[in-house]
LUMNUDO-753773 format. One record per residue (C-alpha): residue in three letters; x, y negated, z. Coordinates in Angstrom, 2 decimals. Each point is the difference from the previous one (the first is absolute). Example, Ala and Ser with C-alpha at 12.3 -4.5 7.8 and 13.67 -1.06 7.14 Angstrom:
// LUMNUDO-753773
+------+---------+---------+---------+
! code !      px !      py !      pz !
+------+---------+---------+---------+
!  ALA !   12.30 !    4.50 !    7.80 !
!  SER !    1.37 !   -3.44 !   -0.66 !
+------+---------+---------+---------+
//
This chain:
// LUMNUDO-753773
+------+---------+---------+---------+
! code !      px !      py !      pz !
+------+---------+---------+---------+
!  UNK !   -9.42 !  -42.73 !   24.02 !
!  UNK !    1.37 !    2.21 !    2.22 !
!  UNK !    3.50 !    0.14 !   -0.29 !
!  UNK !    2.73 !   -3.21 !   -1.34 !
!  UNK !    3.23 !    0.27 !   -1.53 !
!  UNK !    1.73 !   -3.69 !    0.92 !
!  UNK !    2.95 !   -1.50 !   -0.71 !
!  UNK !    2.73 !    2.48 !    0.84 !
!  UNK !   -0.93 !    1.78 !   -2.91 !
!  UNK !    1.12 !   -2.66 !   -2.65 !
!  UNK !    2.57 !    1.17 !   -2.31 !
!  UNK !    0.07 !    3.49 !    1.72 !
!  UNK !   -2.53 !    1.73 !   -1.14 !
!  UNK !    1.36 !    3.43 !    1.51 !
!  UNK !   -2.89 !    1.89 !   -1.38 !
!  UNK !    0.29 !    2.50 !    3.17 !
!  UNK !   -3.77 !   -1.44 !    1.03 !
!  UNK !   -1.47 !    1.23 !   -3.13 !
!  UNK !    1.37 !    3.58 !    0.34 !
!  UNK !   -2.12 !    0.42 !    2.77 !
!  UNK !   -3.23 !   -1.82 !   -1.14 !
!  UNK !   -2.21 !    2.39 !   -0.05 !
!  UNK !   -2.95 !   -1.74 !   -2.19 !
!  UNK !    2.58 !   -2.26 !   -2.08 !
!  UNK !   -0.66 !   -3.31 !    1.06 !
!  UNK !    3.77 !   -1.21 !   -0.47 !
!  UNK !    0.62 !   -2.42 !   -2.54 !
!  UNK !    3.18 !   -1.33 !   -1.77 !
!  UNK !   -0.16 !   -3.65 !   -0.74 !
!  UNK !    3.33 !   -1.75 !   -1.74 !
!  UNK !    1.40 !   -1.04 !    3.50 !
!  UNK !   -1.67 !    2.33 !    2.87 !
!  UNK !   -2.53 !    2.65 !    0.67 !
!  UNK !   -3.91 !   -0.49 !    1.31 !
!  UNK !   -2.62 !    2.11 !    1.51 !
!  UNK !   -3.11 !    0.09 !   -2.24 !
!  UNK !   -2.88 !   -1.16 !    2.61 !
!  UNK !   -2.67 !    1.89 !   -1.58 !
!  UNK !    1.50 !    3.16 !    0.06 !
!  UNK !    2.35 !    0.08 !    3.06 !
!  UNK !   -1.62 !    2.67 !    2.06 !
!  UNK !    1.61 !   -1.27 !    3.34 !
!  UNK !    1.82 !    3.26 !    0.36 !
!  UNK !    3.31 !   -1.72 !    1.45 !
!  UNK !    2.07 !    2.65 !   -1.69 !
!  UNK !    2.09 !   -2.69 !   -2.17 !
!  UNK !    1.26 !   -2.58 !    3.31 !
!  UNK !    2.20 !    2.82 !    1.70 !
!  UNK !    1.84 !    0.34 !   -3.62 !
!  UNK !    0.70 !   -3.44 !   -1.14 !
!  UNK !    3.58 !   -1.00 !    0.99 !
!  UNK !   -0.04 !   -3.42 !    0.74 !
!  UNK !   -2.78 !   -0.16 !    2.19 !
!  UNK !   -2.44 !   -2.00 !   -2.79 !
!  UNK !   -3.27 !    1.94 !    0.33 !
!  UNK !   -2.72 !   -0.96 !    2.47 !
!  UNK !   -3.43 !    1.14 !    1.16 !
!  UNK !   -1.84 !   -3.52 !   -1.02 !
!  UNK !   -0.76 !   -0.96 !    3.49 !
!  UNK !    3.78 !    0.12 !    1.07 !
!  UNK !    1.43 !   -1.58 !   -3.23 !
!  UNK !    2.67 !   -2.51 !    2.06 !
!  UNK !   -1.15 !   -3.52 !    0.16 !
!  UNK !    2.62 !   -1.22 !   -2.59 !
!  UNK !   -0.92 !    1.99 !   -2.58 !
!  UNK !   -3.89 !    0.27 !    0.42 !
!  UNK !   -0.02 !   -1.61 !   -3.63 !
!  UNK !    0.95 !    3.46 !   -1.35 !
!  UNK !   -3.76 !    0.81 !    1.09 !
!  UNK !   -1.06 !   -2.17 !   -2.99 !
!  UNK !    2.32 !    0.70 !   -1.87 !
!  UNK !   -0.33 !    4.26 !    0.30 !
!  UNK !   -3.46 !   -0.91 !   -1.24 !
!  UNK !    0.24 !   -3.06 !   -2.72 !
!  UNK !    2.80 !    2.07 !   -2.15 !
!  UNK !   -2.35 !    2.25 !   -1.06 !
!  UNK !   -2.79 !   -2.56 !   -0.56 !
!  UNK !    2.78 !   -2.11 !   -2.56 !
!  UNK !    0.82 !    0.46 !   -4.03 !
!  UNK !    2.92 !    2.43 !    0.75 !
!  UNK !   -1.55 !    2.16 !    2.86 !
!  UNK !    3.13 !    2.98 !    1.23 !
!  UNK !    0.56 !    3.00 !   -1.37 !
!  UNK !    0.18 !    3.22 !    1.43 !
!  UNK !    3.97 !    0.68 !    0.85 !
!  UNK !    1.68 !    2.85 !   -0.96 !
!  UNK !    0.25 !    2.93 !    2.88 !
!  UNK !    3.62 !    1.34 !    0.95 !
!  UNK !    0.49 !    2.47 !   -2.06 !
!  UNK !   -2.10 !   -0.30 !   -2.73 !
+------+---------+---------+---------+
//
């Protein structure tokens, strides 16, 4: 998985991230947003744009929230995988 969205992201969900995405691999679950591993190209494009600092290249994911690493890649593995957000806009 290349990229993480962690903690910071809970109950923000500032949708600026998926704007950018440019293969769609931003999901909205009920309380944050993840990064599909299977299709997250590694571009990097969506970690300049998110606002509170919540997205991470896998191998920097800070050591308190290296759960989100699991947890990017479980939700979509559960009953009630994400759905795809709405863009700005649309």
């Amino acid at each position: 998985m290349p990229y993480v969205i962690a903690e910071p992201c809970i109950n923000v969900k500032d949708r600026s991230c998926v704007d950018v995405c440019p293969v769609d691999c931003i999901y909205e679950g009920p309380d944050m947003l993840y990064i599909h591993p299977d299709e997250c190209i590694d571009c990097g494009a969506c970690e300049p744009e998110c606002p509170v600092t919540a997205i991470f290249p896998e191998e920097d994911v800070p050591p308190q929230w290296k759960d989100y690493i699991a947890k990017n890649r479980d939700v979509f593995q559960s009953e009630t995988p994400p759905g795809k957000p709405q863009r700005k806009g649309a």
